[in-house]
C-alpha positions as CSV (number, residue, x, y, z in Angstrom):
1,X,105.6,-5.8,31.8
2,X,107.8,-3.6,29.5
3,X,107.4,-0.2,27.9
4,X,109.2,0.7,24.9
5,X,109.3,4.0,22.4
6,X,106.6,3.7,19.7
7,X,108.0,3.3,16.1
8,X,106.5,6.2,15.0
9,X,107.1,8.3,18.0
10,X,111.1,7.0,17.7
11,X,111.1,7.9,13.8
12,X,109.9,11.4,14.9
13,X,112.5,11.8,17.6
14,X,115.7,10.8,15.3
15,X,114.3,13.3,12.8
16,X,114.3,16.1,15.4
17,X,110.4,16.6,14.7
18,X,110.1,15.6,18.7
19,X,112.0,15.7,21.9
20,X,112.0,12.4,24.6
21,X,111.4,13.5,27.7
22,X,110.9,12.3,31.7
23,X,109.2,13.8,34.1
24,X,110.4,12.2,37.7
25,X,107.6,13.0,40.6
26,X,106.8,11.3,43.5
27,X,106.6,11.7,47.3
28,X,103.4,13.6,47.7
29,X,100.0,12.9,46.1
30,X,99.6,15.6,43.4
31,X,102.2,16.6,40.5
32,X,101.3,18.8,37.2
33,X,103.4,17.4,34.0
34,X,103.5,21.2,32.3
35,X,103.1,21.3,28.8
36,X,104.4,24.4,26.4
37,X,102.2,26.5,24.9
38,X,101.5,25.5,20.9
39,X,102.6,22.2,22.1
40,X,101.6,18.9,23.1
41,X,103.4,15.5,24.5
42,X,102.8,12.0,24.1
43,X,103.2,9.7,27.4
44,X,103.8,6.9,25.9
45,X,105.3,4.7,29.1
46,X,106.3,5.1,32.5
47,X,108.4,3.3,35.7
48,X,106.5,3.6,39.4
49,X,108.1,2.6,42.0
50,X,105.6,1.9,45.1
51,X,105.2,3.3,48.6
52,X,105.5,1.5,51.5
53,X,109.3,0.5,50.9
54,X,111.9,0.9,53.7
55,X,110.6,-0.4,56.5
56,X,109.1,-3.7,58.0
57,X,106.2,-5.1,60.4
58,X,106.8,-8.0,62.5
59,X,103.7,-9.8,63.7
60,X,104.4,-12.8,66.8
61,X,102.1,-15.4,65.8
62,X,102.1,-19.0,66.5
63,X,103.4,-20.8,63.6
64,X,99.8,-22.7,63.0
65,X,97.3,-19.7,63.7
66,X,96.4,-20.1,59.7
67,X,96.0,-17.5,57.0
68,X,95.1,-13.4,58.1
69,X,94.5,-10.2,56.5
70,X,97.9,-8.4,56.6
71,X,98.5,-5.4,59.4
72,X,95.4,-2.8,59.0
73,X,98.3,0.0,58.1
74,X,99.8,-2.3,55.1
75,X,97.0,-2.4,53.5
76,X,97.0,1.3,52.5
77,X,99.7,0.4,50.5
78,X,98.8,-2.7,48.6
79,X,96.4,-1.2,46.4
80,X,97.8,2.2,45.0
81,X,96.2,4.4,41.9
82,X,98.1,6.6,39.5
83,X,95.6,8.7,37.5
84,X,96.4,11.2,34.3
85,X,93.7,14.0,34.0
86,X,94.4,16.0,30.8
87,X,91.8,18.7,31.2
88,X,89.8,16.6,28.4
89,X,90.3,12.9,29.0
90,X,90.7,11.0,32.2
91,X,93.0,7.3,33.0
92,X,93.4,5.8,36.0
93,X,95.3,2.6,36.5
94,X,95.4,1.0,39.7
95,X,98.5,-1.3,40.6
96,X,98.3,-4.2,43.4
97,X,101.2,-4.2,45.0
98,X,103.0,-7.6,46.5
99,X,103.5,-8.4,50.4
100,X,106.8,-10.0,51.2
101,X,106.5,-12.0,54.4
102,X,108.3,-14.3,55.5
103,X,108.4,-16.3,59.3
104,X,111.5,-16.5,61.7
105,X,111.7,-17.6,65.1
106,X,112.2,-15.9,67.7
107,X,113.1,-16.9,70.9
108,X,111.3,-15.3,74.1
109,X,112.9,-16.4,77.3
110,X,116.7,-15.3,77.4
111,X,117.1,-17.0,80.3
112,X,116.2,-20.5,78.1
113,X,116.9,-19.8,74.9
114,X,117.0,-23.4,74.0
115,X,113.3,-24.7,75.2
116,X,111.2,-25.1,72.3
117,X,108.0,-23.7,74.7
118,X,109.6,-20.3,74.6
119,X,110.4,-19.7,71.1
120,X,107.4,-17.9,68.8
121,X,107.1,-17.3,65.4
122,X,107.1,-14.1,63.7
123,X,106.0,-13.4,60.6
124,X,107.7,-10.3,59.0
125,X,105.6,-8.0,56.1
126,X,107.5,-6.0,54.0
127,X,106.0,-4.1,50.5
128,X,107.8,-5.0,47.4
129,X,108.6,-1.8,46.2
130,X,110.5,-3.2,42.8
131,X,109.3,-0.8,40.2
132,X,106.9,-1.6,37.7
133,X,107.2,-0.8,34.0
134,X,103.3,0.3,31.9
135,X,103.0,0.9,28.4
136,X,100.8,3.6,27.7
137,X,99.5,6.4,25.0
138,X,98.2,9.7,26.0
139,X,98.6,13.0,24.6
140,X,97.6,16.2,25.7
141,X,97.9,19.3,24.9
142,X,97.4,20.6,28.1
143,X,99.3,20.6,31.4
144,X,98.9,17.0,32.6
145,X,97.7,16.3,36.4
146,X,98.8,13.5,37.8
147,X,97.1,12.2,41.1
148,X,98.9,9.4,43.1
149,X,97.5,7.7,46.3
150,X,96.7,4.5,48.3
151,X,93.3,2.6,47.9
152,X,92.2,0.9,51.5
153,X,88.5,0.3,50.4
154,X,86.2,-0.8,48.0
155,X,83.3,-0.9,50.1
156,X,80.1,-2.9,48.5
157,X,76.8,-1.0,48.5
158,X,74.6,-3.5,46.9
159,X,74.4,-7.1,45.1
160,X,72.0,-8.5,42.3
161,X,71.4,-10.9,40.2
162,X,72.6,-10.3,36.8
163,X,69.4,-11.3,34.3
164,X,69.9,-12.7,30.6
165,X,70.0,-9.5,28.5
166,X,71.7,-9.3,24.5
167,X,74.5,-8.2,26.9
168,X,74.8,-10.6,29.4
169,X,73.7,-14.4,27.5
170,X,72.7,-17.3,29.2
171,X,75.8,-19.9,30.0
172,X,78.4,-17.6,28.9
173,X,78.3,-14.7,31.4
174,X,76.5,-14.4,34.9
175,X,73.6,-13.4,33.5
176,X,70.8,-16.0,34.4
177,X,72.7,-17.8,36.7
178,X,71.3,-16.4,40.1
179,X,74.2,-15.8,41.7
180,X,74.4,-12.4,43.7
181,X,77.0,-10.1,41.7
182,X,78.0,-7.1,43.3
183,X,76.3,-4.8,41.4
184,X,77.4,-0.8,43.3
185,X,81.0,-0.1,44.7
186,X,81.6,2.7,46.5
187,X,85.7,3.9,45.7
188,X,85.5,7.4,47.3
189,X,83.7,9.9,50.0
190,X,80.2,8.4,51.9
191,X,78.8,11.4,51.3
192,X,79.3,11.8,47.4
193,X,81.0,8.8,46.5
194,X,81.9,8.1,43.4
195,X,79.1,4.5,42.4
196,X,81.2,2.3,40.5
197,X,78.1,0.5,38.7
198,X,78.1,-3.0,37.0
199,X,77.7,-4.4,34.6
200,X,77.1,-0.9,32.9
201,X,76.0,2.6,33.2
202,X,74.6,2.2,30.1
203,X,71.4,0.9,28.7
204,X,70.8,0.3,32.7
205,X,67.5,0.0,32.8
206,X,67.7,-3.3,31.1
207,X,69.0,-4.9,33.9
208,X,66.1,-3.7,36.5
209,X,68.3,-2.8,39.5
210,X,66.4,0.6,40.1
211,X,67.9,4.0,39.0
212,X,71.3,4.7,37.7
213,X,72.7,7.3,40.3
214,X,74.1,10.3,39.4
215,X,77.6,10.2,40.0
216,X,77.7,6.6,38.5
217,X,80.7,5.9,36.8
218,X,81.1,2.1,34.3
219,X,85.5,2.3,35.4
220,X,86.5,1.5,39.0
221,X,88.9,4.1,40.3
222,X,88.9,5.9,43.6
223,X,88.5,9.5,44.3
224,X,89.8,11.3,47.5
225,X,88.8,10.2,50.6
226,X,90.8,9.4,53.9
227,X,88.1,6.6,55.5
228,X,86.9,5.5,52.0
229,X,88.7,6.5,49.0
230,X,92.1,7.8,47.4
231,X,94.5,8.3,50.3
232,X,97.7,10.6,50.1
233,X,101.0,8.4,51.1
234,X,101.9,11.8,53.2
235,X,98.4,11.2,55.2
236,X,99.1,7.6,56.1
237,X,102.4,8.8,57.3
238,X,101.5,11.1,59.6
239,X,98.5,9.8,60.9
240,X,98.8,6.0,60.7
241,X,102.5,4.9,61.2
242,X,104.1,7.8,62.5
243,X,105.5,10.6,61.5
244,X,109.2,9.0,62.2
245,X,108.8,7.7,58.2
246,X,107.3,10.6,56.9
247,X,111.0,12.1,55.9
248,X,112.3,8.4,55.2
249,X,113.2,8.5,50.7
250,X,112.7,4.7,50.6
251,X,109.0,5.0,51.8
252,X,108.2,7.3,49.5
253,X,106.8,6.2,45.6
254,X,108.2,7.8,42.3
255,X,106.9,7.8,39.6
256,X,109.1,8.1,36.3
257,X,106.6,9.3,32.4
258,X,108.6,8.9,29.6
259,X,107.2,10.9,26.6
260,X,107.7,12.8,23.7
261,X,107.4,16.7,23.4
262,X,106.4,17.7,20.2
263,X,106.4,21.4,19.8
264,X,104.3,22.0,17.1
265,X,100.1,22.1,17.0
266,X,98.4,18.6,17.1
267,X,98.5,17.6,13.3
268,X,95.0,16.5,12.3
269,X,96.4,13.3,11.4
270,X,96.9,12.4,15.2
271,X,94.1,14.1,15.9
């Protein structure tokens, strides 16, 4: 996926009536896009490149052990969140980030290198750290916080059975069809996690599952947490890996807006 200038937004910046602008961040978890007084911008794309990059695991296997979750430390870095909080509005967008792996052999027994009973597989794991390209639109007329960070769990809480509502018909969604939907996610802290809650916060009580919690939320997106939510890249560093890549540039993510600055109130118009 692409990102490209808005027509209207491009019209405005040949005029002169707005400025295109970047804003380059990246390294640790928590960045603040300022914004002029009397102003306001308009994100309207932006390139991330992922964390994790610059460095490889090498698991020995045999060649035939079948399929495996990936090393417990890569996976802090295939699910990764970027999140723009505009002192009014909130938009998170979580990226899944590939796994390279490949398998080599590797022999074991210098003294033999030639005997097939000494040679092992191993399968190398490296994140694909090519940068990915979003379209998106969000203005603000206020400093824009941007919060970046690694996802390791979505841990389930509970499961139902979603019933036929004028939401959920008969045939065409789950609803009737007895199978146990996870129904609660926890994305953040155990203490006061954030309850990601399907199939909706709203009108709940027509799908009897009990009462809506308070901190339920209809959007999946973590909040921070170390064990169970949004982890800072610095944290997995230092207390995962090893410090050794903490200071390394090609571990690090970046993250690239592109917007327009338009210095000016918001017009009612765009309003």
């Amino acid at each position: 996926m692409s990102w490209q200038i808005p027509t209207l937004i491009e019209a405005d910046i040949k005029s002169g009536k707005a400025q295109y602008r970047t804003f380059q961040t990246g390294v640790g978890g928590q960045s603040i896009l300022p914004v002029p007084s009397n102003s306001y911008v308009v994100i309207f794309g932006y390139d991330f490149s992922p964390a994790g990059g610059g460095f490889r695991v090498v698991r020995n296997t045999p060649a035939d052990s079948g399929s495996s979750l990936h090393e417990t430390f890569m996976q802090y870095f295939e699910t990764q969140q970027i999140a723009f909080y505009t002192g009014t509005d909130f938009y998170p967008f979580i990226h899944h980030v590939d796994v390279k792996s490949s398998i080599a052999p590797q022999v074991v027994d210098a003294t033999n290198p030639t005997a097939e009973t000494t040679t092992i597989y191993g399968v190398i794991e490296e994140i694909n750290n090519t940068p990915i390209a979003r379209q998106v639109y969000i203005t603000s007329t206020n400093d824009v916080t941007i919060t970046v960070g690694g996802v390791r769990n979505a841990t389930q809480v509970t499961q139902n059975a979603i019933p036929v509502t004028n939401r959920t018909p008969l045939g065409l969604t789950y609803g009737g069809s007895a199978q146990a939907i996870r129904s609660q996610t926890n994305f953040g802290p155990g203490g006061t996690p954030l309850q990601f809650m399907q199939p909706s916060p709203k009108d709940y009580a027509d799908f009897a599952f009990g009462l809506l919690p308070a901190n339920a939320d209809g959007q999946s997106f973590a909040t921070p947490d170390t064990i169970n939510g949004l982890v800072d890249f610095t944290w997995v560093w230092n207390n995962v890996i090893g410090s050794g890549t903490t200071n390394s540039a090609a571990a690090q993510y970046y993250l690239n807006l592109h917007y327009a600055l338009y210095t000016e109130t918001v017009p009612d118009s765009r309003g």
